[in-house]
C-alpha positions as CSV (number, residue, x, y, z in Angstrom):
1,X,74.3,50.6,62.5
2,X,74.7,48.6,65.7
3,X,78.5,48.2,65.2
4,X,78.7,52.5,64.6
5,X,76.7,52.3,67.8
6,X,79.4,50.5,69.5
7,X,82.7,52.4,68.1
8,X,80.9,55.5,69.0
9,X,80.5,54.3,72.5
10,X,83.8,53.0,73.1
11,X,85.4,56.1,71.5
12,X,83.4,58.2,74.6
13,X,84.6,56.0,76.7
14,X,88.0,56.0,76.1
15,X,87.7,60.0,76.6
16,X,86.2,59.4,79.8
17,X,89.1,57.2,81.0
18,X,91.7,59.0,80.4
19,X,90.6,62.2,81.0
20,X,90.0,60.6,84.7
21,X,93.3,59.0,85.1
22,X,94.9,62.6,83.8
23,X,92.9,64.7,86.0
24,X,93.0,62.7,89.6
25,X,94.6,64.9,92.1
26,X,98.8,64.6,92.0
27,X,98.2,64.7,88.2
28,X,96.7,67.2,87.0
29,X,98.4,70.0,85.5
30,X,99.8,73.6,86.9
31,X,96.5,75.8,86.8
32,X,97.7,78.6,84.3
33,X,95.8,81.3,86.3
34,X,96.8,80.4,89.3
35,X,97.8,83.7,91.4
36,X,101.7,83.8,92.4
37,X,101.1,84.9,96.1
38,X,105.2,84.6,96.3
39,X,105.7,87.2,93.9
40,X,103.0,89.5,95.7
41,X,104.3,89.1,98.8
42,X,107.9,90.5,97.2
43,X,108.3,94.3,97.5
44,X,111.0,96.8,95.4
45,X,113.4,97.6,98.2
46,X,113.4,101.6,96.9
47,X,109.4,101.9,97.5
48,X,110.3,100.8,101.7
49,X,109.8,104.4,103.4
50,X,110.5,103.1,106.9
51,X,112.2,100.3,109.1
52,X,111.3,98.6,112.6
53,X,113.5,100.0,115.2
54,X,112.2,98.4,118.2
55,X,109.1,96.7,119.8
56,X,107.0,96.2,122.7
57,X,105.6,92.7,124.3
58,X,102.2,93.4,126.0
59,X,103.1,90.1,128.1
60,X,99.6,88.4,129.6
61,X,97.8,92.0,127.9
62,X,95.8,90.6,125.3
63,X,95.2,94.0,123.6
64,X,92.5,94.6,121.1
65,X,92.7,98.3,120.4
66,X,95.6,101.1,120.4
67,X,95.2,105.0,119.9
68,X,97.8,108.0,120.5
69,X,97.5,111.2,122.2
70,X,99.6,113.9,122.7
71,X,102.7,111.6,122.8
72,X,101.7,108.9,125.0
73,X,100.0,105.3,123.7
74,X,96.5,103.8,125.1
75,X,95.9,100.1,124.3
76,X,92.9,98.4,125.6
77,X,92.7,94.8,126.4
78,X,90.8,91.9,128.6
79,X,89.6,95.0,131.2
80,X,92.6,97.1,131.3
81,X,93.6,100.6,129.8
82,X,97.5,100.7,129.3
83,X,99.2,103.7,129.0
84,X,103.0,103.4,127.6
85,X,105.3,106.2,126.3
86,X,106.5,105.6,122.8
87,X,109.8,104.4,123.8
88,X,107.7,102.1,125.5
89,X,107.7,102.8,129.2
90,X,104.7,101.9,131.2
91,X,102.8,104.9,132.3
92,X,100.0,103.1,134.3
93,X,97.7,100.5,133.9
94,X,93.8,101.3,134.7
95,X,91.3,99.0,135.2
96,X,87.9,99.0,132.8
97,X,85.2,97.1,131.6
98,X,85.9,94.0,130.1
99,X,86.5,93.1,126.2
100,X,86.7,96.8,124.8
101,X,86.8,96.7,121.1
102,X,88.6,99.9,120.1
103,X,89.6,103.5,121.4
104,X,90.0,107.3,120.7
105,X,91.2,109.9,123.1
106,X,91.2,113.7,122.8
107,X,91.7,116.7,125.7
108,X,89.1,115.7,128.0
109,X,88.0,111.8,127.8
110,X,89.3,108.6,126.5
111,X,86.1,106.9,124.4
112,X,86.3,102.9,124.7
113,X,84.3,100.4,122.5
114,X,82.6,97.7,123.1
115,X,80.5,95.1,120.5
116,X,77.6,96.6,121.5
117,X,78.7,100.2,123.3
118,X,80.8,103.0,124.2
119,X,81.9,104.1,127.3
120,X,83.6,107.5,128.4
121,X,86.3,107.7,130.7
122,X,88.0,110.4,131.9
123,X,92.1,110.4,131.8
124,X,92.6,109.2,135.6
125,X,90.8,105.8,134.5
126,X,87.6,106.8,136.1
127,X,84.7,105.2,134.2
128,X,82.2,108.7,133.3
129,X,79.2,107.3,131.6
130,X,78.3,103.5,130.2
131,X,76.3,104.9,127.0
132,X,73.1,103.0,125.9
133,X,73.3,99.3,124.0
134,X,72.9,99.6,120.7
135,X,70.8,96.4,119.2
136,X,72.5,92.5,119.5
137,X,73.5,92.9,115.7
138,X,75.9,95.3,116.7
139,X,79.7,94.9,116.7
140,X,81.9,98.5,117.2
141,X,85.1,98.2,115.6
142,X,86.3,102.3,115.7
143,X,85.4,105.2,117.2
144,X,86.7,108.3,115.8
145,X,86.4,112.0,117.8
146,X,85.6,115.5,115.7
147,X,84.9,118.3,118.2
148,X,81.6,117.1,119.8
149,X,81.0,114.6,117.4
150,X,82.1,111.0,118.4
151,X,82.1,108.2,115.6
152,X,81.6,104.7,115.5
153,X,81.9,101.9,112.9
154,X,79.3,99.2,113.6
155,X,80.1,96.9,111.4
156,X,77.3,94.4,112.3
157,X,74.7,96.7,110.6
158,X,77.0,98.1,108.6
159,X,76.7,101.7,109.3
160,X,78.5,104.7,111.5
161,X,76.3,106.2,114.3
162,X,76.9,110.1,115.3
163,X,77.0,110.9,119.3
164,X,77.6,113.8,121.5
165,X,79.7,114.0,124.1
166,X,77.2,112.6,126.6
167,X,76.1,109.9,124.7
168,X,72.9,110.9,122.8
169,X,72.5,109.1,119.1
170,X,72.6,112.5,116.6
171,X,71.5,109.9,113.8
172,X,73.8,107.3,111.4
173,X,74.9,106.6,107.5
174,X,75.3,103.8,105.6
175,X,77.4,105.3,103.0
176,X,74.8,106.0,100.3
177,X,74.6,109.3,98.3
178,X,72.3,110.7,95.9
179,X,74.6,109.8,92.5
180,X,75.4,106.1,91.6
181,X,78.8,106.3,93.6
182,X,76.6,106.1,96.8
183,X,76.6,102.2,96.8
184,X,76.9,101.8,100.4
185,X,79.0,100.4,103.0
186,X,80.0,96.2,102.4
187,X,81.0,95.2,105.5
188,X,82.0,91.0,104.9
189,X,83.9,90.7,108.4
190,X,84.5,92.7,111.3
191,X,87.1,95.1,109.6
192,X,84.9,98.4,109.5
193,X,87.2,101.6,110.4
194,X,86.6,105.3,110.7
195,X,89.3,108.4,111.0
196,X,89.4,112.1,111.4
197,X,92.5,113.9,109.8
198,X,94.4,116.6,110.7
199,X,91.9,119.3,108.3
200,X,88.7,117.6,110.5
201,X,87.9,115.6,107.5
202,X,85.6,112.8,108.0
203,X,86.8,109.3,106.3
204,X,85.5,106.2,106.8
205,X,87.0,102.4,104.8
206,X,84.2,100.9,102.6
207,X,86.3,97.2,103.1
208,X,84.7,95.1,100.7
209,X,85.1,97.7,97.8
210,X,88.5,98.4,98.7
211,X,87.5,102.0,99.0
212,X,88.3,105.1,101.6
213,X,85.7,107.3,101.7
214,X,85.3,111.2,102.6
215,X,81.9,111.8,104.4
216,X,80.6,115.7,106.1
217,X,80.1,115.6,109.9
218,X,76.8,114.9,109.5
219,X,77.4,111.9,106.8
220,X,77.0,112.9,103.5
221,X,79.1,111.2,101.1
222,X,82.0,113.6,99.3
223,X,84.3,111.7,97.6
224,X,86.0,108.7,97.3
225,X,89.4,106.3,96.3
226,X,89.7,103.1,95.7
227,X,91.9,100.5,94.2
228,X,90.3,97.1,93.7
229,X,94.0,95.5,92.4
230,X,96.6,92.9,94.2
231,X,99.3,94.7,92.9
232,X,101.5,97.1,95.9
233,X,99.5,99.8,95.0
234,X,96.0,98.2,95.6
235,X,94.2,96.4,97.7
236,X,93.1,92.7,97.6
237,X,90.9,90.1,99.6
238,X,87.4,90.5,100.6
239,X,87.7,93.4,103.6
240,X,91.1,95.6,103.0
241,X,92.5,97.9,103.7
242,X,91.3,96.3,107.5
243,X,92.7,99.5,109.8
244,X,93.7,102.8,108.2
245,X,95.1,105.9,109.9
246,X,96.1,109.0,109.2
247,X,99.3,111.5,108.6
248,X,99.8,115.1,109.6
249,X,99.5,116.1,106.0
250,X,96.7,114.2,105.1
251,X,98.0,110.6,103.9
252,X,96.8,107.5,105.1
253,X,98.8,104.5,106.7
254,X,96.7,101.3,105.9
255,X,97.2,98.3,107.2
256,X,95.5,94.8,105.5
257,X,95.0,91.3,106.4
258,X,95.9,88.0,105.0
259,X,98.6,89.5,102.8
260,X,99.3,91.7,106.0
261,X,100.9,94.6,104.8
262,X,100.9,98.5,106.1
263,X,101.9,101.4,103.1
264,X,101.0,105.1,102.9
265,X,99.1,106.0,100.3
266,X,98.7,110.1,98.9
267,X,95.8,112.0,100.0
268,X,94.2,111.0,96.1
269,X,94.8,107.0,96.7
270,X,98.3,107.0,95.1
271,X,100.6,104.5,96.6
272,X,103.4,106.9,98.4
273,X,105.5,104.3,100.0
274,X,105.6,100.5,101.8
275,X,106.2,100.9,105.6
276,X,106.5,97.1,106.3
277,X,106.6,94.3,103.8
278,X,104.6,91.1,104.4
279,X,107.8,89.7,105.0
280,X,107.8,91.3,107.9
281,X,104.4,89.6,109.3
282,X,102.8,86.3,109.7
283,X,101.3,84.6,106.8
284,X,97.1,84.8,106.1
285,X,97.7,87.3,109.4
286,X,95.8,89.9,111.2
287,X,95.8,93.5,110.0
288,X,98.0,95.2,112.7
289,X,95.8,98.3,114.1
290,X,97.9,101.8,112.9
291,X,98.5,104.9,114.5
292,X,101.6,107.6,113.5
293,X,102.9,110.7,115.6
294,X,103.6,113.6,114.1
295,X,107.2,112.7,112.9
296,X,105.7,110.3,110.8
297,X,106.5,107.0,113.0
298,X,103.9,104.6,112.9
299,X,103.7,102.4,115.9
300,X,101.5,99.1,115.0
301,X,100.0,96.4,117.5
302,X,100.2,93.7,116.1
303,X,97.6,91.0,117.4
304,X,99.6,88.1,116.5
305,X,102.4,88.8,118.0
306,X,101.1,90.6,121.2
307,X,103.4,93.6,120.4
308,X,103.3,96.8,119.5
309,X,106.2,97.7,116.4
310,X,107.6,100.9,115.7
311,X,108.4,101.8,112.2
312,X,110.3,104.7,111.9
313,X,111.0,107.1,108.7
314,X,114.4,105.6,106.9
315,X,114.9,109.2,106.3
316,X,114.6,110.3,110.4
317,X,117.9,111.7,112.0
C-alpha cells in the first residue's frame, strides 16, 4: 500500500512539473480563440463609400465638440467657439465659458455643454442664459435641438433630460419601455449621444448594448437596432458606436472607438458603406465626433489628431 502511495504521488507530481515548465510565459501555446484584431481591422475595398480629401489643424484649439449649421462648422474647445467654413476658412473665433463638452446650433442660438450644464448663446458669441447645474454626478456629452425641445445625454446618470428654450427641465428618460425591449440606457464610459434626423425623429445610442434607439419627443421608447457583432457590419467593445450622426435620408454615420472606425449604416441598422477604415486612424483611438452636409460629406474631428477630416462621397463630381 505504501509503495502505491508513493507511485501515485510521484505520478501527480510529474503532471505538476511539466505542466509548469510547459505553461511559463514564452511557452505556452497560441490561444485558439484568440480574436485576430488584424484581420478586423482589414476592410473589402468595394464596401469604402468615401475618401479623405483634405483636413484641418485646430493648432493650440484643443476642441472637444463640433456641430454644422447651414454650411458653416462650430467647434468648441478650452473657452473658445470657432466658426470655419467647410473648406476650412476661419470665420471667427468667440470667446465662452471654459471646457464645453458638446454643441448644437439651429436658427436662433448655438446650445453649448458643459459636464454639469448648458448654456445658450446667441450667433454673435454673446453668452444668453447659463441654465441651472444639474447634480455632481452629471457629465453632458450631446445636446440635440427638435423645435422647442433641447436634448441632452447625461451620461453620469445615464439618462436624457428635456428643456425649453429658456432652460426649464420638461422632465427625462432612461430608456425603459413598457415591453421587455425597454432595458434601459448602459452607459460604461462617457460615450452617451443623442440625434434628431431630418423627419424630427428622436434617436438616442444605448452604447453598452450596441443599440440606436428611436424615442417620441417626450421619451417613450419606439423602436430599436442593434448589432452586438465585431464583424464590419456590427459593433464591438464595451460603449460603440461612441458618436453617431445623421444623413438627409435618414442613415446614420457612426463613428466607434478603440477599433476607430466611421460607416453608414441603413435607416433599419444594415451596414450601407465604410467611410474610413481603421487604417485610417490611430490604434485603441478615440471615436472622432461626426457630422455630414447635405451632399453627404462627413467632416470628422478627430481628437487625436487635433483635426478636423473631410470624407467626401467617392461618387461626388
Amino acid at each position: 500500500m505504501t509503495i502505491l502511495i508513493l507511485v501515485i504521488l510521484a505520478v501527480i507530481t510529474g503532471v505538476i512539473v511539466v505542466d509548469f515548465l510547459n505553461n511559463r510565459p514564452g511557452r505556452r501555446g497560441d490561444n485558439p480563440y484568440a480574436l485576430d484584431v488584424d484581420a478586423l481591422r482589414e476592410v473589402d475595398p468595394g464596401l469604402i463609400s468615401h475618401r479623405e480629401t483634405r483636413n484641418y489643424s485646430l493648432g493650440a484649439l484643443t476642441a472637444t465638440g463640433i456641430c454644422l449649421r447651414n454650411g458653416m462648422l462650430y467647434i468648441v474647445g478650452d473657452s473658445s467657439l470657432l466658426l470655419l467654413s467647410p473648406e476650412g476658412e476661419a470665420r471667427g473665433v468667440k470667446k465662452i465659458l471654459p471646457q464645453p463638452t458638446c454643441i448644437a446650433a439651429d436658427e436662433g442660438h448655438i446650445y453649448i455643454g458643459y459636464k454639469t450644464f448648458l448654456a445658450r448663446y446667441d450667433h454673435a458669441g454673446a453668452l444668453v442664459a447659463r441654465w441651472p447645474a444639474l447634480d455632481e454626478r452629471s457629465v453632458i456629452t450631446s445636446v440635440a435641438i427638435k423645435g422647442d425641445r433641447i436634448y441632452a445625454a447625461d451620461a453620469g446618470n445615464r439618462r436624457v433630460i428635456i428643456y425649453d428654450t429658456l432652460g426649464e427641465i420638461l422632465g427625462e428618460f432612461e430608456g425603459k419601455a413598457v415591453t421587455e425591449a425597454g432595458h434601459g440606457f448602459i452607459v460604461p464610459s462617457p460615450c452617451f449621444d443623442v440625434v434628431v434626423n431630418s423627419y424630427g425623429e428622436l434617436w438616442v445610442v444605448n452604447p453598452g448594448k450596441h443599440a440606436i434607439e428611436n424615442y417620441t419627443d417626450g421619451g417613450e421608447m419606439r423602436g430599436f437596432w442593434q448589432n452586438n457583432s465585431t464583424n464590419i457590419a456590427g459593433f464591438a467593445g464595451c460603449c460603440n458606436p461612441a458618436e453617431i450622426t445623421v444623413l438627409e435620408d435618414g442613415a446614420f454615420v457612426t463613428s466607434e472607438k478603440g477599433m476607430v472606425r466611421i460607416k453608414i449604416h441603413e435607416p433599419s441598422g444594415a451596414l450601407r458603406s465604410v467611410v474610413a477604415p481603421p487604417a485610417l486612424f490611430k490604434e485603441e483611438g478615440r471615436a472622432p465626433e461626426v457630422c455630414a452636409d447635405e451632399r453627404g460629406f462627413i467632416y470628422a474631428l478627430d481628437f487625436d489628431r487635433n483635426t478636423v477630416r473631410v470624407f467626401e462621397p467617392e461618387n461626388d463630381e
